[in-house]
N, C-alpha and C positions, 0 to 999 in steps of 0.2 A: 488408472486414468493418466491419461500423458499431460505434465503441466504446462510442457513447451508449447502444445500443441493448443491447447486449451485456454492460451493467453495471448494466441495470433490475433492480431489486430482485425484482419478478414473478419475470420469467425466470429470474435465478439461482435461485431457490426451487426450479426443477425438477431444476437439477441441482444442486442439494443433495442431494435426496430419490434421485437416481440414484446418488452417489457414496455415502451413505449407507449405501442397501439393499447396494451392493458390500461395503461392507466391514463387514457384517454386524450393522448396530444395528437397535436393535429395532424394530418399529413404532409405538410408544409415542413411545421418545426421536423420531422423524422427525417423528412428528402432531405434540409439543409444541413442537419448534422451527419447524415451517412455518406452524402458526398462528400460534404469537407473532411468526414474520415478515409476517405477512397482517395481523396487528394494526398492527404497525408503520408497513407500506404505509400501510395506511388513515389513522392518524394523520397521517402528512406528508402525504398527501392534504388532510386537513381542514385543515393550517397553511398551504396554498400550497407548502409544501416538496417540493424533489426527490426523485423514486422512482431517482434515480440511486445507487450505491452510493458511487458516487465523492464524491459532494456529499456524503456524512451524516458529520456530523463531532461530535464532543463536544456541543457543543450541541444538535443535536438530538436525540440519547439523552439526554440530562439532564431536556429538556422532556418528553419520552416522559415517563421516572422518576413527574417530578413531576404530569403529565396521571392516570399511576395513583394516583397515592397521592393524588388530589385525588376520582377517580372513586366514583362508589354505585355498588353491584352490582346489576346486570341493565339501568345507566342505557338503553343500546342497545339492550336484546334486544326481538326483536319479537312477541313472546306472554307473555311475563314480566315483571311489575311492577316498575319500579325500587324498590330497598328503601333503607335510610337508612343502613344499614352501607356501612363502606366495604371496597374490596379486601383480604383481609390480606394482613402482613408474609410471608408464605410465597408468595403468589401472584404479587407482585410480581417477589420477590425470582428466582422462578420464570421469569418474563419475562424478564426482565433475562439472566439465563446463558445459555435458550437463546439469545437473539439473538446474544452473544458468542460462543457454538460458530459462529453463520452466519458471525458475520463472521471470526474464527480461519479457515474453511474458506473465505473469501476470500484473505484472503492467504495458505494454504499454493497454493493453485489460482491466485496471482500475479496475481488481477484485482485487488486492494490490497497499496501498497505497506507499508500500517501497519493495524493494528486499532485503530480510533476507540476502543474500548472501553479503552484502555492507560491512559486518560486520568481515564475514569471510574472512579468509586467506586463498586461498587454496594450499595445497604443491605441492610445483613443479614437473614437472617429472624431472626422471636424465637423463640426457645428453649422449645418449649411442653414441660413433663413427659409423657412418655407412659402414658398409661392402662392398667395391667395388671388382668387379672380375680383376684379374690380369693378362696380356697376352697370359701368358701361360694357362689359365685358360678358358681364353675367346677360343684360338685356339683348345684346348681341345673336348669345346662344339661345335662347328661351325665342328670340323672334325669328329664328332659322328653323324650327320647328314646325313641319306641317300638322298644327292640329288636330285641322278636320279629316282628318287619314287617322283612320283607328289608330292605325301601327304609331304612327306618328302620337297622336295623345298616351298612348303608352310607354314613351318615350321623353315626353311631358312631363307624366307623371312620377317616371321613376328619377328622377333629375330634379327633379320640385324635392322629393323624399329625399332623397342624398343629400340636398343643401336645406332643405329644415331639419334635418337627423342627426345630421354629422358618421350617419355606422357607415362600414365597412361595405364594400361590394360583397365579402361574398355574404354578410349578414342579409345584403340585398335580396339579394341571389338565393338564401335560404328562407324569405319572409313566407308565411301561409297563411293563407285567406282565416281559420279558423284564430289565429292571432292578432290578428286587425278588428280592434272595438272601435269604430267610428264616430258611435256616441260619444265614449267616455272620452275618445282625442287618446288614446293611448296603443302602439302596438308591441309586441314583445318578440324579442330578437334571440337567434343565439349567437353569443359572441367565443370567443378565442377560448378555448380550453371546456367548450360542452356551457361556459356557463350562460344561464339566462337571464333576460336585463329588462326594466321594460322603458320602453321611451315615447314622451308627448311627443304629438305632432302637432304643429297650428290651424287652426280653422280654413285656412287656404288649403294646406294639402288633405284638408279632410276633406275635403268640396270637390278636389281632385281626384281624391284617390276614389272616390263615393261614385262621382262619374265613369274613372276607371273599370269598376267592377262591376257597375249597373251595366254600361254603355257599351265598353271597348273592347274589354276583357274576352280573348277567344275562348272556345268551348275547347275542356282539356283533352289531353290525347286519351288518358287512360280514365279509369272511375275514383283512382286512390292519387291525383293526381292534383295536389290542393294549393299548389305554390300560386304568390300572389301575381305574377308577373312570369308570360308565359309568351311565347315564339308565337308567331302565326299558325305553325302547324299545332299547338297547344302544347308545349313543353317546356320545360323553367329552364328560363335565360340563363347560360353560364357567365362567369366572371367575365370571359374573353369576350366574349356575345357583350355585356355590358362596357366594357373598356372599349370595345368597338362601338357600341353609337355613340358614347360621350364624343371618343377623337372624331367622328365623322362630324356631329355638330360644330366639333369647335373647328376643323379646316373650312366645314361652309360660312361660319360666321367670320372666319376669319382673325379668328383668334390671337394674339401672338404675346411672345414673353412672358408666356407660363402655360406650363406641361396643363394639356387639354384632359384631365384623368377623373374618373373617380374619387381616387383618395385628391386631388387638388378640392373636389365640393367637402371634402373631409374639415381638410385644413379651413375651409374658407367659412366654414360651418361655424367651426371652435372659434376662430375670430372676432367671428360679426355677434358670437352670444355674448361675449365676452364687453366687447365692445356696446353692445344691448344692454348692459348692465346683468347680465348672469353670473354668477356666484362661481368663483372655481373648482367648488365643492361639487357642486350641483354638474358642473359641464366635467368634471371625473367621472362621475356615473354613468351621464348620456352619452358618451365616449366607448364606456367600461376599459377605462383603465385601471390595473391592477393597483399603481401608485401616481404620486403625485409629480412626477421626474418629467414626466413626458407631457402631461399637462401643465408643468410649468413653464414651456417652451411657449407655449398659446399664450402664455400671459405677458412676457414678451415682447410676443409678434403684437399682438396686441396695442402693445405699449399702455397697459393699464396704469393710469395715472397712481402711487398710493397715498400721494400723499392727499389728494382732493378725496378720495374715499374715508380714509381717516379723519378730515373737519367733518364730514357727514354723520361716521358711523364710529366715533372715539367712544370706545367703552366707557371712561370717566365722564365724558358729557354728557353722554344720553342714560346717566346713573343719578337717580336722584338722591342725595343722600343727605340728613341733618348735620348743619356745619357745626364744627366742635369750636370752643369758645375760645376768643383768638387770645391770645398771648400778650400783654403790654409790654412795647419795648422802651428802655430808657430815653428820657429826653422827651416822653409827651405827658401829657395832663394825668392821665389813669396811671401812669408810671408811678408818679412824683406823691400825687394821694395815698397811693396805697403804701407805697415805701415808708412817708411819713407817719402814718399811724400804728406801724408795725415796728418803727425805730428805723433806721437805717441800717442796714445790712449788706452794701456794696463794697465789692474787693477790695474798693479802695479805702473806704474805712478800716480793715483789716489786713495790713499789709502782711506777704510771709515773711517769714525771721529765715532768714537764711543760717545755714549752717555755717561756721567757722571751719 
């Protein structure tokens, strides 16, 4: 077997993308890091440098780094005018990690003995505020909405769920009728990496959704065809299908100074629970975030107060516990009694002898 051959950065890309799919990441996560390895390629291409894995060493991911953060957006594309902006901090910073999963999945797969990447520092993204919609904002969109038009309540509906839910479009996008219990107020999602979650909804989008399914809900295209939220012609709404009627609502309502999206009822979700008095613990879950990093941003945006939570909820005060028997200090009544009957025994009666 040829090891030059066999440590070209090309070819390991494929099996990446096979070991991947096995063990169940998304098609998202797999497209962002094989381009950004195609990227890469390409780059040492253009510097004379090796497509070997073996060869890419700190150095040449630094030069990458700094090739981005030097590059205007679109400088390459071949139909699209280079602009004067440059890549942001987010997109970069985006490069940078997946390439680090390839290479991590190098050396668990023992074709590197080290991940170059240990070396590197990679720059952070910045820290943008996230945009939530605001009352009048929200009542805007909800009253641009033709109800009484089927399509239109199904439209209603699925916007009502996104901003009582807080999940993901394409969790949207992947709900099924046999996963929606209306009674109990609970439906069950699948979120990022196959896993499954389940999350309350409130008695309003029960009402809604209950409408929906009785009422509005077209007859599917096929018989194995159970998604909860279906096209006219009876087929389940894609991401883009959904990111298009959110943005149509929000130009008819007139929206402005903040991205009309999906993930905007995301953000605007985690806020107002929080703000609600929901627990962070709790809005981790109905989120399904893996850690606390990302939901600590919502808290925040929020601006949850802690120190008012804390007089509410102080471990020590709301503990009841038997006081232990206070102490008498010198100079009061219980002091002086007790002292007296036991002799006096104050330092100052027994002065120390100092040494000579």
């Amino acid at each position: 077997m040829d090891t030059k051959q066999s440590a070209d950065l090309s070819r390991l890309s494929a099996g990446y993308q096979l070991c991947a799919s096995v063990e169940g990441k998304s098609r998202s996560t797999i497209s962002i890091v094989t381009s950004s390895l195609a990227y890469f390629t390409d780059f040492l291409a253009s510097q004379g440098a090796s497509g070997d894995a073996t060869q890419v060493s700190p150095h040449e991911i630094r030069a990458f780094i700094l090739y981005l953060q030097q590059k205007r957006c679109f400088s390459d594309h071949p139909t699209t005018y280079a602009q004067d902006r440059g890549l942001s901090g987010h997109t970069i910073n985006c490069y940078a990690r997946s390439l680090r999963v390839f290479f991590s999945w190098l050396v668990s797969e023992e074709v590197l003995d080290a991940n170059p990447f240990e070396r590197v520092k990679i720059p952070r993204a910045p820290r943008k505020l996230m945009p939530t919609f605001s009352d009048s904002q929200l009542q805007c969109l909800i009253d641009s909405i033709p109800t009484k038009r089927t399509e239109g309540y199904r439209d209603y509906a699925l916007i009502m769920t996104l901003l009582d839910t807080g999940m993901r479009v394409s969790e949207l996008c992947h709900l099924r009728l046999p996963n929606l219990d209306l009674e109990e107020g609970m439906v069950k999602v699948l979120g990022k990496g196959n896993k499954e979650r389940l999350i309350p909804i409130g008695k309003q989008v029960q009402r809604c959704l209950w409408r929906y399914v009785d009422r509005c809900r077209p007859e599917p295209a096929g018989p194995h065809c159970d998604f909860l939220f279906l096209t006219r012609e009876g087929r389940p709404l894609t991401k883009d299908r959904v990111e298009g009627i959110v943005e149509h609502y929000g130009e008819k309502a007139g929206v402005s100074g903040v991205r009309c999206s999906p993930h905007t009822f995301r953000h605007t979700a985690a806020v107002r629970f929080l703000r609600n008095g929901g627990g962070v613990f709790s809005l981790q879950r109905l989120l399904g975030h893996s850690s606390l990093e990302m939901t600590r941003h919502y808290c925040e945006l929020a601006d949850v107060d802690v120190k008012t939570d804390h007089i509410t909820a102080s471990p020590v005060d709301n503990l009841t516990l038997r006081r232990g028997i206070t102490r008498a200090r010198p100079g009061n009544a219980r002091y002086e009694r007790s002292t007296s009957r036991r002799g006096d025994t104050s330092p100052q009666s027994h002065p120390v002898q100092r040494r000579s």
